[in-house]
N, C-alpha and C positions, 0 to 999 in steps of 0.2 A: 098318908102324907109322904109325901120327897122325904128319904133318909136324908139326905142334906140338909133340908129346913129342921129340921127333927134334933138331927145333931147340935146343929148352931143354935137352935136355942134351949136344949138342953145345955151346951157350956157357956150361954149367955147369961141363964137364971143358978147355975151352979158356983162359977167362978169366974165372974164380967171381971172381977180385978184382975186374976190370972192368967185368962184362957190368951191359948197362942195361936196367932193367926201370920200369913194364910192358913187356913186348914188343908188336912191334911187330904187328898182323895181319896175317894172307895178303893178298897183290895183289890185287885186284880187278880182271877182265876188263872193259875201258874197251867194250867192241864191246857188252854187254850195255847200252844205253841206250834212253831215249825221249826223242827232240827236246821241248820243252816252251814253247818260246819261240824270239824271235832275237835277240838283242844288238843295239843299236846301239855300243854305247860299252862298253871293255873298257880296264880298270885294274891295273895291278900295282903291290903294294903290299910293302915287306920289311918282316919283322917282326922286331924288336930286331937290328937290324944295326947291329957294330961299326964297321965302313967301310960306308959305303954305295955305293961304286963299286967293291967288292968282294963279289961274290955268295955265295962259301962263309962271309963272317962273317954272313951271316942264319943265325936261329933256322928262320926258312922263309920262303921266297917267296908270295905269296899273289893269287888275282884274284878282281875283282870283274867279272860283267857283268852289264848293265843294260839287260834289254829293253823294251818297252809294259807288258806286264804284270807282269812280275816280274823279280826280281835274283836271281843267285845269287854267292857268295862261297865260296872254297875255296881249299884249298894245291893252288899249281901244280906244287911239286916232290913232292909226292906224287901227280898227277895225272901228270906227266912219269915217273916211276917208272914206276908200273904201265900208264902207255901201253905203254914200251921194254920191260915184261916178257910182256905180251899177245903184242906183237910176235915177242918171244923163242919166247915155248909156242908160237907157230904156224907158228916157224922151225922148233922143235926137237921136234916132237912126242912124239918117243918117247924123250926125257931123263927120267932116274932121278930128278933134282933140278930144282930149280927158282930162279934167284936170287932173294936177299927184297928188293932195295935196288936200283935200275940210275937214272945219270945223275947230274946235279948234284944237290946232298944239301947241306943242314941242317947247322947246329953240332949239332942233336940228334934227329939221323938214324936214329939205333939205338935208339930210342924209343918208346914210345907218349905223346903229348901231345893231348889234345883238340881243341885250337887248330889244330892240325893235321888231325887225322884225321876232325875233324864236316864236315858240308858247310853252308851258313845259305843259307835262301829267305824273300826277304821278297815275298809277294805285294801287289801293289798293288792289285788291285781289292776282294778282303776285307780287307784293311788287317793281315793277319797277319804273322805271322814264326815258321818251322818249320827246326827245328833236327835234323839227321839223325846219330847220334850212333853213329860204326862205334869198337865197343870194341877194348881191346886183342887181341892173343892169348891162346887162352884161354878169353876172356869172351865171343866172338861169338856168345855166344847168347845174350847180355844187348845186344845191338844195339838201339839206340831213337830213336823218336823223339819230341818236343813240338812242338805251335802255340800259340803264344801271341799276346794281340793284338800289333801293331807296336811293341816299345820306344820308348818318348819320353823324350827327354832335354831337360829345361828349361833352354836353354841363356842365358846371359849374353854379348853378344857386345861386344867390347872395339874400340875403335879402334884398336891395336897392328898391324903387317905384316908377312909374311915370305915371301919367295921362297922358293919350290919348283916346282923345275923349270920356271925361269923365269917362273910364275905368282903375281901379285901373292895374298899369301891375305891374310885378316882371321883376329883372336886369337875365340876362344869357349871359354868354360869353362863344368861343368856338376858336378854330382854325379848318379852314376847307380850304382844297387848297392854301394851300398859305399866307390865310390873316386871319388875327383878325377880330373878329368880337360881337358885344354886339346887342343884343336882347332882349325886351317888351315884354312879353308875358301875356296875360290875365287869371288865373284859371277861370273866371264867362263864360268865352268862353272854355269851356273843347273837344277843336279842335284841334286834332294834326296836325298843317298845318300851311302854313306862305306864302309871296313872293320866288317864285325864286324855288330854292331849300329847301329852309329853311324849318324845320321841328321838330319832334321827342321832343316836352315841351309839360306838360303839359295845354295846353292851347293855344290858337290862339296867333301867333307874329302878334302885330300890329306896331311893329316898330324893326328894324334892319337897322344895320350899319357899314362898318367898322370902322378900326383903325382910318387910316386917311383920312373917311368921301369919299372918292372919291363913294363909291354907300352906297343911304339912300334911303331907301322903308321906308313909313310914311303912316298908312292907313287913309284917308279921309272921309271913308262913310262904314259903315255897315249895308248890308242889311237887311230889317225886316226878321224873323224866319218863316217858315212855306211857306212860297210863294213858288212855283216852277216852275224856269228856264231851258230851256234844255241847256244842253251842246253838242256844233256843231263843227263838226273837217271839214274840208278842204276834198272836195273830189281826189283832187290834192295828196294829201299827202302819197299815199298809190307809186305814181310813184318817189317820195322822195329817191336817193341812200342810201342804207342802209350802214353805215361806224362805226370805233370806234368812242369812245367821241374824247380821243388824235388827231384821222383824223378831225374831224369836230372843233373841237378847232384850230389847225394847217390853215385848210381852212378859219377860219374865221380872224386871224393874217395875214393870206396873202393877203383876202381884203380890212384889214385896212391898213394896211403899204406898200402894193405894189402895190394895185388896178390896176393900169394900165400894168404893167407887166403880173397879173394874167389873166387880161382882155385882152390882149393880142392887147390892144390900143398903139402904134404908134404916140407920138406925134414927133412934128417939136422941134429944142430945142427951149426953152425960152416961148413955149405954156402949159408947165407941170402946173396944179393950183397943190395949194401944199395943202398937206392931214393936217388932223388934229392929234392931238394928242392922243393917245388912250392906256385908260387902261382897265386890265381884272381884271373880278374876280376871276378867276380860275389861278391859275399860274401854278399848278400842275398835 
């Protein structure tokens, strides 16, 4: 039987009042990569974290690294998962089952969230930004991805200060798609880079936010200087439909809000679990 079908209704007949949808994708095998870069400088960032010195109140943990020629930005607790599950299928090779989830984990772990599951490369020598967008379960064959030029955020920078993690930042605020947005940024870190998109200050954002707070990136840990990481892209990635941002925005509205119609699932009535509530950051 399709592990997909398998799954869905194992948490159809387990907890239909519960279960969270979209679901989540299969793990992806971490050993399938291509070096593409080396980091100098590696960032972790929580994202809408109730405690901040409490790890399971993130929505997700997240890194950025930063090398000569490009960045890459991704959830490390999704990273962290399907490392420990690699691990696993090559413990266990002749298991019947497979686990979906292994390690520390998210408030919203049993999920499929974009935010999560895209991976963002901003290349610095074409000035782009390419966004690799692994859909839910399901949907994996609506896998995609866009470039677009480098987002610019016209930013206003305020005299105001705040400490994080121990670093003196400066206030900037900006409108960018849609929403308001206020940003930390460090001069003693003279990094033009940040979460997400975020960018274009001088100095590393270690903290951005909107208006009203519905996404807060809050960096947790800065790497020591001088060490070097490689940065690993998905050898998968390359079979990723190439689309606009608008199409891959579009496609990922439709698996939060109609999951089962995209998925083109059929339930019985009264078996629908109901989706959650979902906002973007991009509205534009």
């Amino acid at each position: 039987m399709n592990p997909y079908i398998l799954i869905f209704f194992l948490l159809l007949s387990t907890a239909s009042g519960n279960a969270q949808f979209p679901a989540i994708p299969m793990p992806k095998n971490v050993q399938k990569t291509n070096t593409i870069d080396s980091a100098n400088i590696r960032i972790l960032y929580a994202l809408n974290a109730v405690d901040i010195s409490n790890i399971t109140t993130y929505d997700d943990l997240q890194r950025l690294e930063i090398g000569d020629s490009l960045s890459k930005y991704y959830s490390f607790f999704i990273y962290n998962s399907d490392s420990l599950i690699t691990e696993w299928k090559n413990k266990y090779k002749n298991a019947k089952s497979t686990p979906g989830v292994l390690g520390v984990r998210g408030k919203q772990y049993d999920h499929w969230n974009e935010y999560h599951y895209s991976e963002y490369f901003k290349d610095f020598s074409s000035n782009t930004f390419t966004e690799y967008s692994r859909m839910p379960g399901f949907l994996q064959n609506m896998n995609c991805q866009y470039t677009e030029e480098m987002p610019s955020q016209n930013w206003t920078i305020h005299a105001d200060t705040l400490t994080v993690l121990n670093y003196c930042c400066q206030k900037a605020t900006c409108a960018f798609r849609g929403r308001e947005y206020t940003a930390w940024f460090c001069i003693d870190i003279p990094i033009n880079n940040g979460p997400w998109k975020f960018g274009g200050l001088p100095g590393l954002i270690l903290k951005v936010y909107d208006k009203d707070h519905l996404f807060v990136f809050e960096s947790i840990e800065i790497g020591k200087k001088g060490e070097k990481f490689p940065i690993k892209m998905y050898q998968d990635y390359r079979s990723y439909k190439k689309r606009e941002r608008e199409e891959v925005l579009k496609l990922q509205k439709e698996a939060n809000e109609n999951f089962f119609k995209t998925a083109n699932l059929n339930l019985r009535k009264g078996t629908m679990p109901p989706q959650q509530p979902h906002f973007y950051m991009e509205l534009e």
